[in-house]
C-alpha positions as CSV (number, residue, x, y, z in Angstrom):
1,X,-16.2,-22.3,6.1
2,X,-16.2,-19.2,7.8
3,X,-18.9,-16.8,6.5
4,X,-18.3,-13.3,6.0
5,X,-21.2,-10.7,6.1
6,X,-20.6,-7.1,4.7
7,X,-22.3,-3.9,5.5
8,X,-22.9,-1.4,3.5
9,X,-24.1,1.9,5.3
10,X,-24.6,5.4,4.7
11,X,-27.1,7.9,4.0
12,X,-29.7,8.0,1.4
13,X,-28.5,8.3,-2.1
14,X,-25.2,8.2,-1.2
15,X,-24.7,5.1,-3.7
16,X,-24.6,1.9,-1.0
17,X,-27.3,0.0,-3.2
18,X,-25.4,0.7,-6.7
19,X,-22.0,-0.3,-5.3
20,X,-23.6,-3.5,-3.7
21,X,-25.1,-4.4,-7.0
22,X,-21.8,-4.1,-8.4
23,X,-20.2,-5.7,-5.7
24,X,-22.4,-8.8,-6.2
25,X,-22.0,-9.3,-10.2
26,X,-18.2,-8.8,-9.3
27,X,-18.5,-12.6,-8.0
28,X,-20.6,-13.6,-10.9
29,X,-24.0,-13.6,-12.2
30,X,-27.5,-13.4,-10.7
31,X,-28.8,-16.7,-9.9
32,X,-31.0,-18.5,-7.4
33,X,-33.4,-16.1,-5.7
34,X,-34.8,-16.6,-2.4
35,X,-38.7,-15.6,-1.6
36,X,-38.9,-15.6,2.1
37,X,-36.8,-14.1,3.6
38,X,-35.6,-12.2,0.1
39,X,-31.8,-13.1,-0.9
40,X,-30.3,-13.4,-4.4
41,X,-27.3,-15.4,-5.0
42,X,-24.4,-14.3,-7.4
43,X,-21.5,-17.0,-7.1
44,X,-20.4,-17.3,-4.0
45,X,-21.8,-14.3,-2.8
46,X,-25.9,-13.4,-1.5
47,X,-27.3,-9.7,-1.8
48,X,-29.6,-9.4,1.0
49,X,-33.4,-8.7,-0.6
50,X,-34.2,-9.1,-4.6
51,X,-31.4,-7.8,-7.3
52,X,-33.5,-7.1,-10.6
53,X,-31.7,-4.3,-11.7
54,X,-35.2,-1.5,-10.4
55,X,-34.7,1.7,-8.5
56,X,-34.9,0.2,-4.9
57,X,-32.9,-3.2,-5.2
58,X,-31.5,-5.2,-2.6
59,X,-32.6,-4.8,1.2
60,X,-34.8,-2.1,0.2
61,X,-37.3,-4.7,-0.7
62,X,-37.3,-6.8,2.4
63,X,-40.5,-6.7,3.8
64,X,-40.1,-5.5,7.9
65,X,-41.4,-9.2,8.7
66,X,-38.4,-10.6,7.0
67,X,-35.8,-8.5,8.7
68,X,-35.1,-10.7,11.9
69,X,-35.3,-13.7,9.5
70,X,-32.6,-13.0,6.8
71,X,-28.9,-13.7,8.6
72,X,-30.2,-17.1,10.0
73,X,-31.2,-17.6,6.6
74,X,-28.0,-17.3,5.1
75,X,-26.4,-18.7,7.7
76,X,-28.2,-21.7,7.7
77,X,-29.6,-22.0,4.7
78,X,-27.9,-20.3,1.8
79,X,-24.8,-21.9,0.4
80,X,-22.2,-18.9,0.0
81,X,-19.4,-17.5,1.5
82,X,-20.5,-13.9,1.2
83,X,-23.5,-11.9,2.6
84,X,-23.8,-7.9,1.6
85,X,-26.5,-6.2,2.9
86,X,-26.6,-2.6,1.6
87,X,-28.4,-0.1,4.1
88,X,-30.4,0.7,6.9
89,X,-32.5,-2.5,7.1
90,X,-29.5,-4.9,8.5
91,X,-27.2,-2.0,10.2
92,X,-29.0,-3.0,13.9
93,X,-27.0,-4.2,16.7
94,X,-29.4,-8.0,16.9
95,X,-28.1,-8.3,13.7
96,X,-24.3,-7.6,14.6
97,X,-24.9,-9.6,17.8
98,X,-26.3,-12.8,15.8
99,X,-23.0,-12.8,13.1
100,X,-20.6,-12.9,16.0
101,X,-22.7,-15.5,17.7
102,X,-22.3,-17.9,14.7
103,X,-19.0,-16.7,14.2
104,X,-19.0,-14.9,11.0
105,X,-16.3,-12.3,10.2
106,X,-17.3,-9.0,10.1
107,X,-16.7,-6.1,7.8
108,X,-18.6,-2.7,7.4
109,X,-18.0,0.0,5.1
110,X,-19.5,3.3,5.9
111,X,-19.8,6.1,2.8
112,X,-19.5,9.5,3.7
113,X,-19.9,12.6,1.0
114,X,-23.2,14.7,2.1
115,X,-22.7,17.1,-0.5
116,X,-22.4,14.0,-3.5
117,X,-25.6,12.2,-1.5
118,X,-27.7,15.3,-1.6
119,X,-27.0,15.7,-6.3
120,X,-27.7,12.3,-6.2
121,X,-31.1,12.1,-4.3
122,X,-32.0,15.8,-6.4
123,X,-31.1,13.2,-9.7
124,X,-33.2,10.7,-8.7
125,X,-35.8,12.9,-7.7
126,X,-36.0,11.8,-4.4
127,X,-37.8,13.9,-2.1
128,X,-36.7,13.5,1.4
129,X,-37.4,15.4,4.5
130,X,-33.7,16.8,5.3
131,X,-34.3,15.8,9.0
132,X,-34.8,12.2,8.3
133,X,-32.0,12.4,5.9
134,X,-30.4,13.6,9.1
135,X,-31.4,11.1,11.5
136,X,-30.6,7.9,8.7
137,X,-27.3,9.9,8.5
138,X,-26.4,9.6,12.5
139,X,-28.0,6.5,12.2
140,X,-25.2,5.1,9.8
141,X,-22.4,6.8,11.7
142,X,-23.5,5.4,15.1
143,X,-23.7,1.9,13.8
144,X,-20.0,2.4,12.0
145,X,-18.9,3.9,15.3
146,X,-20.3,0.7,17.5
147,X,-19.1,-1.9,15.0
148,X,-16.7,-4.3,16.3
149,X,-15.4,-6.2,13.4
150,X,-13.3,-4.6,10.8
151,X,-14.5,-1.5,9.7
152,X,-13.6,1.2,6.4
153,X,-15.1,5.0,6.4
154,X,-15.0,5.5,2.0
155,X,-15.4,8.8,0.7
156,X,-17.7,8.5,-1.5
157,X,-16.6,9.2,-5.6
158,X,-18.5,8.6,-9.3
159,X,-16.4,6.1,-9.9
160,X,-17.8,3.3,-8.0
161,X,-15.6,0.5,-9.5
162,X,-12.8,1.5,-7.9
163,X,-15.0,1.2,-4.5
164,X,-15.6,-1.9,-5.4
165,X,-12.4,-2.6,-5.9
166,X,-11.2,-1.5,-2.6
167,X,-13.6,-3.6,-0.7
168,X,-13.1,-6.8,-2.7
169,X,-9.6,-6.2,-2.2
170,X,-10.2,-5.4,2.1
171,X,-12.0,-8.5,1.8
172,X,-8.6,-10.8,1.1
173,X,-6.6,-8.7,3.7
C-alpha cells in the first residue's frame, strides 16, 4: 500500500486546522490515539498530533521533540493509508525529503485569503504580531512553491465542507 501524506498549509487562522479536523471524521470516527510521537487515527486516515475537539488541535500539539519523529511513525508504525498534517510544524523540506524516500505520494494544499485569516484570528481573539503573521505567511507559500508532488492553491471560503470536498475528491484523481 502506497501511503499518501497531505499537507495542509497556510497562514494563521486561515482555517487549515478546522478543515483537517473535518477532513479526518470525513473517513470516520476518532479512534486509537498515539502518545509519542502524537497521532490520532480516524478510519483509514491519521491527523498528525491529538484531535479532541480544543482550540489548538492537531499538529499544534506536537511537542518540538516529536517533530522529526512523527512521518517514520506513521510510516512504520501506524496502519492507515492517510496522513494530514495541518500547519507549520510538518511543512519542512526533511519532512518532504523523508515521504519521497519511502515512497509515499504527495499532496499539499495551500489556503490563501489574508483578508478572511485576519476576521478569523480577530474572532478568536488571537493576538499575533502582523510580522510573524508575515513571515508564517511566506513561510507557507515558499514550501507550496518548493513542493514536488501534487499541489492545490484553495481560496479560502466559510464553507469548509466543500474544501473538504475538493481535496477528498483531488485525493481519487
Amino acid at each position: 500500500m502506497t501511503q499518501l501524506i497531505i499537507w495542509l498549509v497556510g497562514e494563521p487562522g486561515i482555517g487549515k486546522t478546522t478543515i483537517a479536523r473535518e477532513l479526518l471524521l470525513s473517513y470516520g470516527t476518532r479512534g486509537h490515539e498515539y502518545q509519542t510521537p502524537k497521532w490520532t487515527c480516524f478510519g483509514v486516515a491519521a491527523g498528525a498530533g491529538h484531535w479532541r475537539g480544543t482550540k489548538f488541535d492537531g499538529a499544534d500539539t506536537l511537542p518540538i521533540s516529536q517533530i522529526k519523529l512523527a512521518l517514520p511513525f506513521f510510516v512504520n508504525v501506524i496502519p492507515a493509508e492517510v496522513a494530514i498534517l495541518d500547519g507549520d510544524k510538518l511543512a519542512s523540506q526533511s519532512a518532504v525529503e523523508f515521504a519521497t524516500e519511502v515512497e509515499c505520494r504527495l499532496m499539499c494544499f495551500h489556503f490563501i485569503g489574508e483578508q478572511t485569516a485576519r476576521r478569523q484570528r480577530a474572532a478568536r481573539a488571537t493576538h499575533q504580531q502582523e510580522h510573524w503573521v508575515a513571515g508564517r505567511r511566506t513561510k507557507a507559500q515558499n514550501f507550496y512553491n518548493r513542493f514536488p508532488g501534487t499541489r492545490y492553491e484553495v481560496p479560502i471560503i466559510p464553507n469548509t465542507s466543500a474544501i473538504v470536498d475538493l481535496i477528498r475528491s483531488s485525493i481519487t484523481r
